[in-house]
N, C-alpha and C positions, 0 to 999 in steps of 0.2 A: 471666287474661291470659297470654299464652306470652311468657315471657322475653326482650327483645334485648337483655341484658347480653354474653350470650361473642360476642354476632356484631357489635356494638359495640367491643367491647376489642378483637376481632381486626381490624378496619376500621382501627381509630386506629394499627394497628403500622405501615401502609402513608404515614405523614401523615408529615412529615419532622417532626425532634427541634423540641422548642422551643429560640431561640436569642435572644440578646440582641438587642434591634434597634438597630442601626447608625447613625449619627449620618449624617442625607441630608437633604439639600433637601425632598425630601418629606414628611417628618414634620409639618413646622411647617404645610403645604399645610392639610389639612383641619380644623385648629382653627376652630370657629366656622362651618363650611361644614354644604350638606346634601344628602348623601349617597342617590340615590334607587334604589331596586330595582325596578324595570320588570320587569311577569310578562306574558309575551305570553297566556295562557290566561286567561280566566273564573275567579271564585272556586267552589271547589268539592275541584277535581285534587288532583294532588300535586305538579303544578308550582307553583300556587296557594299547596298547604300549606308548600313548601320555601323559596321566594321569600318568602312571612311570613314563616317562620322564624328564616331569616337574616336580614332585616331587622332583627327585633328583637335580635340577639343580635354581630351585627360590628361596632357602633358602639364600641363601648366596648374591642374589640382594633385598631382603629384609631388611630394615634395621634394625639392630638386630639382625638378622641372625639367627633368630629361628628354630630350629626343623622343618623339613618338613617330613611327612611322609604318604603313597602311600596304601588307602585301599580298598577294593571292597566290593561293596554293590551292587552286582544285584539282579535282581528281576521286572519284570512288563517292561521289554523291555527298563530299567534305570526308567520309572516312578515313583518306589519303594522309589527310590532315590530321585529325584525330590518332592514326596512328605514331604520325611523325609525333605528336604534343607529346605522347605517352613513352615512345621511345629515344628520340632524337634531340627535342627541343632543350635548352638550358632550362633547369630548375632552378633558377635565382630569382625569377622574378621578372624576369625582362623579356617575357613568349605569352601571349596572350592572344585565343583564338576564339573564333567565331565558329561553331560545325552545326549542322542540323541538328532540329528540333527535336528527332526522333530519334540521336544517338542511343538513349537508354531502351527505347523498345527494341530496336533492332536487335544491341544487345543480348536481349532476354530473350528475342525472337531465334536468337544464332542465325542472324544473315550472315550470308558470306562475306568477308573483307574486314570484319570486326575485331579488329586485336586490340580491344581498348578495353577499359574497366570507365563506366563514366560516372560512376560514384568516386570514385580515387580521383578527378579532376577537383579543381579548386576553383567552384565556381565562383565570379566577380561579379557577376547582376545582370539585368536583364533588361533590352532598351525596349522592346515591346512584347505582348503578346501575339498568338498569330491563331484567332480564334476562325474556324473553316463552320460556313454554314449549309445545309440544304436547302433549295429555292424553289419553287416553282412560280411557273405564269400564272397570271389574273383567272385564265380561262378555266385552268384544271381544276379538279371534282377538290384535291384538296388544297381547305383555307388552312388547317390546322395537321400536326403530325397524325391525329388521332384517326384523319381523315383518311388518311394511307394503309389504315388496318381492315376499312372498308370497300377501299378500291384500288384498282392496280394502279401505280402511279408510275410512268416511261423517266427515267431519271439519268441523262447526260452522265458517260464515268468516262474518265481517261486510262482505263485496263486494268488489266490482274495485277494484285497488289500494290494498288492505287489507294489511297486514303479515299478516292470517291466511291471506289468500288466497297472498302472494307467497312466502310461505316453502316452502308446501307446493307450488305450483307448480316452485321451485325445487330440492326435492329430488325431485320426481316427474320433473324431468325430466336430473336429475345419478347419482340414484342410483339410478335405476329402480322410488323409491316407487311406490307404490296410493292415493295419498290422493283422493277423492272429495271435492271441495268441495259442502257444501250450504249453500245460503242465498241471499242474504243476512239474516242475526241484525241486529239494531237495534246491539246493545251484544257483549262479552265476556261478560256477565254473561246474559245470553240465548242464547247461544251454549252455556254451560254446564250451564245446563237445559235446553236440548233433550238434552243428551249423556244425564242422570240419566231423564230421561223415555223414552228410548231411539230420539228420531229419530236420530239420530248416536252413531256411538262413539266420536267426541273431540271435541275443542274446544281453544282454542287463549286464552291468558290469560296474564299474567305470573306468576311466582312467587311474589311481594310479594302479590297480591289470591289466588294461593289458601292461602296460609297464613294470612293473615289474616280473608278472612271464608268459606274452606270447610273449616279445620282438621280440623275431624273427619274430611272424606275422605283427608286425609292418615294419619290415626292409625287407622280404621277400612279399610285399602289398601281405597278404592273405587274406587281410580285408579294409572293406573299411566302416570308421566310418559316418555313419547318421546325429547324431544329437545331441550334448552338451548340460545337462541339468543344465544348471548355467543363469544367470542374464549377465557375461561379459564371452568372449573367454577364455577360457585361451590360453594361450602363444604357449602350445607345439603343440595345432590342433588349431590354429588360422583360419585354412581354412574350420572349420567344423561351422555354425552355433548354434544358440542356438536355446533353445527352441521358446525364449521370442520374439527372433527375426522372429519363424514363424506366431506369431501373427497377424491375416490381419485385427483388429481393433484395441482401446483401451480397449475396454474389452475384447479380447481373449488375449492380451499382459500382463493387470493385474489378469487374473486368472494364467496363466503359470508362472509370475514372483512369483505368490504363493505358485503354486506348485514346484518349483525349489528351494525357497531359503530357505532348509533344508542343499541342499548343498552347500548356500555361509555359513550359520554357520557352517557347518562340525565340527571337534574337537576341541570343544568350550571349557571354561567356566567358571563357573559364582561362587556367593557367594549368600546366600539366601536374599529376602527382608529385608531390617531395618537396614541392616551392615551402621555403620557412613559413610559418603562422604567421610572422608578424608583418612578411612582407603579404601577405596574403589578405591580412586586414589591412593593410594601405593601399592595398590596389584596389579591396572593397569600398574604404573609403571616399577614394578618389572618384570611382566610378558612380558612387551616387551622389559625388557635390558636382559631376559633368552634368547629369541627369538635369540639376537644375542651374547649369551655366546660361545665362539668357541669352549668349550666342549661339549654344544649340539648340536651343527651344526656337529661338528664330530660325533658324534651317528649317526644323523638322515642320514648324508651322507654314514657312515657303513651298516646303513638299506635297503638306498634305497629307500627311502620312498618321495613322496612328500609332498613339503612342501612351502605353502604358511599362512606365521602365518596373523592373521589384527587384530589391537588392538583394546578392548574392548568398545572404543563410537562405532567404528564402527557396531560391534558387538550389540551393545544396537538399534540401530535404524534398523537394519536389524529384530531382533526380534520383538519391536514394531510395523513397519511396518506389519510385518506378523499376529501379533496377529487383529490389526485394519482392516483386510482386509473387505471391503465392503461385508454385510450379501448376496446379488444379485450375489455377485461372486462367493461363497460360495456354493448358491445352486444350480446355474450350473452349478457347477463344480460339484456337487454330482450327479444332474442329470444325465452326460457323465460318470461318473463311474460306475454309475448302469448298 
């Protein structure tokens, strides 16, 4: 099993200090109540796996120490969900959901099924990020992104408006890539064996699923990663760039900061519009002294899983941002998708 102790302990540095909790109205709130965790996805994910997780483990940093319990409501790619938080769920405090990462883009994108505002959520924190990279084989002509502007590069996508399709559309038409979309792949994970089989010389997957179930291509360089689709490095490919940083303006830096930060919210979340502040600061609270309960850090270390949690302000201004994204970004960015 590869280790997530140092990249655990370096996650927790980012979680605000533990502090006494403050004598408030809301404390006394949740004694005796029940606490319910809405996963907009199927059992199966890792939205699935984090929304358990938490479930079992915030009850008891809660004060009161309410009932917490762990439901699934998919449907409409969690929007289903999303909806319901916004119109249906109780605003007291006691509905707490799990939806995808890209609620806010879609948003702004006006996909269909969107009747939400995900700035008006009351986000509670964040158990990881979900940072998606470009990959290719050993073989192909490119070692580095740069490499892709001088040759055509066949790149594994799972179809039209696919994050694998849109990213690489997006730097083929910002930075004068070569990427060659083939497909459409069923999965990530099929996309990734065509690369090994050599119909394609990338593929495109997050970082979290190749460390964990293709390890060895990392230890054996069978691969050599492109391009980070995150806002900051993360830690373990510190030497791979970001999207944000192939930006050769400010406006090609703030549309890819848009397109990427689906994956600084990763396994978010939040409680619907109109929850009181202050129960809304004890659910925040709560949910970053979970973050470092050593019985979930034991799970999440049994899994394997990465794990970078960030607590809920932060969480609120990354969504805000997202939703506020200038309308001119917006449409060149659809532009380059089409």
């Amino acid at each position: 099993m590869i280790s997530r102790l140092p990249t655990i302990a370096a996650a927790l540095l980012a979680l605000p200090p533990c502090a006494a909790w403050a004598q408030a109205p809301a404390e006394g709130f949740y004694k005796g109540k029940t606490v319910s965790v809405y996963i907009g996805f199927s059992p199966g994910g890792t939205y699935d796996y984090f929304g358990r997780l938490v479930a079992r483990h915030i009850g008891k940093h809660i004060p009161g120490n309410p009932t917490v319990i762990g439901q699934s409501m998919p449907g409409a790619g969690s929007f289903q969900l999303a909806n319901w938080m916004t119109r249906v769920a109780p605003k007291d405090g006691t509905a707490i959901g799990i939806i995808s990462q890209t609620a806010a883009i879609e948003e702004v994108l006006k996909s269909p099924g969107v009747q939400f505002k995900s700035a008006a959520f009351n986000w509670i924190g964040r158990a990881t990020s979900n940072v998606e990279i470009s990959l290719v084989w050993h073989t192909s002509k490119a070692k580095r992104v740069e490499d892709a502007i001088d040759n055509v590069i066949p790149i594994a996508t799972t179809g039209v408006g696919s994050p694998s399709e849109g990213y690489h559309k997006l730097l083929n038409g910002v930075i004068g890539a070569k990427f060659k979309l083939v497909g459409p792949y069923p999965g990530s994970t099929d996309g990734m064996l065509a690369m090994e089989r050599g119909e394609t010389d990338g593929a495109f997957t997050s970082w979290n699923s190749l460390n964990v179930s293709k390890h060895e291509w990392i230890t054996g360089k069978k691969v050599n990663i492109l391009v980070q689709y995150a806002q900051e490095r993360l830690p373990e490919i510190g030497d791979v760039p970001t999207m944000v940083e192939l930006g050769k303006t400010p406006e090609d830096k703030a549309m890819f900061s848009f397109y990427v930060s689906g994956g600084e919210v990763g396994r978010a979340f939040m409680a619907p519009p109109g929850v009181p502040a202050d129960r809304v600061a004890v659910l925040r609270r709560a949910f970053d002294e979970t973050m470092k309960d050593p019985e979930l850090l034991a799970e999440v270390e049994k899994a394997n899983l990465d794990f970078h949690p960030a607590p809920g302000e932060k969480l609120q201004k990354i969504v805000a941002d997202s939703a506020a994204v200038e309308p001119s970004v917006v449409a060149r960015m659809q532009a380059l998708l089409k």
